[in-house]
C-alpha positions as CSV (number, residue, x, y, z in Angstrom):
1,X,77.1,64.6,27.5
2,X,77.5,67.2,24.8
3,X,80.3,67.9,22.0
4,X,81.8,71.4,21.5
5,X,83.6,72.7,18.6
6,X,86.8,73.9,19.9
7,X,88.8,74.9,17.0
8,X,88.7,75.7,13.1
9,X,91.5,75.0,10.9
10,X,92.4,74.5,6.9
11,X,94.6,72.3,4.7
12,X,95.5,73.5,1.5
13,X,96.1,69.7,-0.2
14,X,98.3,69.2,-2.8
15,X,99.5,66.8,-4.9
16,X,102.1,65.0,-2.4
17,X,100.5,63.0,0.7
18,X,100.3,64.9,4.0
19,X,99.5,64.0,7.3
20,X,96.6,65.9,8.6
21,X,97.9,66.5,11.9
22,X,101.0,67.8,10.7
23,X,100.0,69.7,7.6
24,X,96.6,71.4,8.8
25,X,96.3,75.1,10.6
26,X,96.9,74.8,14.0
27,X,97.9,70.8,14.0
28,X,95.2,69.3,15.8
29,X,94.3,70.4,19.4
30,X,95.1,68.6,22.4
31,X,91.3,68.2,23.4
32,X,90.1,67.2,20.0
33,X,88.7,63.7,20.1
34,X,86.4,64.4,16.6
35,X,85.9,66.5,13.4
36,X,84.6,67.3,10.7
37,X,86.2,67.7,7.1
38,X,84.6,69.6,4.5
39,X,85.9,69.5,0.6
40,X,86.3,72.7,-1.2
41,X,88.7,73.3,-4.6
42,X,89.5,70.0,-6.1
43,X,88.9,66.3,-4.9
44,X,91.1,64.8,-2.1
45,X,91.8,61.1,-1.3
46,X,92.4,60.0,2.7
47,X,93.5,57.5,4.1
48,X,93.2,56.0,8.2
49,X,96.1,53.8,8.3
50,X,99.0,55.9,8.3
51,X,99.3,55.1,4.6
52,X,100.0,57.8,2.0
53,X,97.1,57.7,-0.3
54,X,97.3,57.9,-4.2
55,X,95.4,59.7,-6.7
56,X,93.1,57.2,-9.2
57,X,91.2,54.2,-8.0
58,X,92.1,52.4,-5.0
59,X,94.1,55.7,-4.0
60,X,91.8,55.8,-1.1
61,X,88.5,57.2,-0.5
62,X,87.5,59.7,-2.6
63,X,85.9,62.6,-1.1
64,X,84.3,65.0,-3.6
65,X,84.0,69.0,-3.7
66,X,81.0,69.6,-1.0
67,X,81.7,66.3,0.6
68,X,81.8,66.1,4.6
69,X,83.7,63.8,6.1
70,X,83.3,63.3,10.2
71,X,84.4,61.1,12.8
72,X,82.4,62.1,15.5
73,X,82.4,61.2,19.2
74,X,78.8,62.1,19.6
75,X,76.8,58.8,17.9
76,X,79.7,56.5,19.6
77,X,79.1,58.1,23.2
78,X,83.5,58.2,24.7
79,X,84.5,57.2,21.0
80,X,88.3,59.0,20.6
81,X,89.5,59.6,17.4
82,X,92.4,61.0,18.0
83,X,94.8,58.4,17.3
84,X,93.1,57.7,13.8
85,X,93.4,61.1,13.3
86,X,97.0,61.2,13.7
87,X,97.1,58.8,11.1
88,X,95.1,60.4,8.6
89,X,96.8,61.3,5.0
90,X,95.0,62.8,2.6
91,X,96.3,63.9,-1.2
92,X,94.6,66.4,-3.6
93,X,93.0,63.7,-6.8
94,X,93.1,66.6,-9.4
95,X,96.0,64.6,-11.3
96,X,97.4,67.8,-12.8
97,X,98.7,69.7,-9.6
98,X,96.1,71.1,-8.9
99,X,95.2,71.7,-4.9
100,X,92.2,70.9,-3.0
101,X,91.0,72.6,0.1
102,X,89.7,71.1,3.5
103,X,88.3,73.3,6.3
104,X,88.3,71.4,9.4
105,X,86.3,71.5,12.6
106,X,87.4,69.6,15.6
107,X,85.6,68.8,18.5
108,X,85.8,67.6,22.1
């Protein structure tokens, strides 16, 4: 069974909580079932549970400039993460306003 990228997209995260499905270029494709973040521009916080996330500790988990985030459906063989996904929120941590970038990948 093999996994296939079948989309890009980008989320320019600011300093109010957004749902990634709603928020992110594209929303997320009707096939998608994994992906991948990447963190460019500032740090973000995310959270899973359909809970906006805060900046500062216990926010939510911190993801750093140059961290990757994935929930993948490769190592869990007809793993679907779509509905975790559609939960996930994710706010920029800068504190100041400032915005953080993700690129997404998303995959089947």
């Amino acid at each position: 069974m093999g996994v296939n990228c079948i989309d890009y997209g980008y989320l320019n995260v600011n300093s109010t909580a957004q749902l990634l499905g709603a928020a992110s270029t594209g929303g997320i494709p009707v096939r998608a079932k994994g992906l991948s973040i990447t963190v460019e521009g500032n740090a973000v916080r995310l959270r899973l549970d359909d809970t906006a996330p805060t900046t500062g500790v216990n926010g939510g988990d911190l993801l750093n400039i140059g961290d990757v985030y994935v929930l993948d459906s490769w190592t869990v063989p007809n793993q679907n993460w779509r509905s975790v996904m559609l939960a996930m929120r994710l706010i920029s941590d800068g504190g100041d306003g400032t915005t953080g970038n993700v690129s997404i990948h998303w995959f089947d």
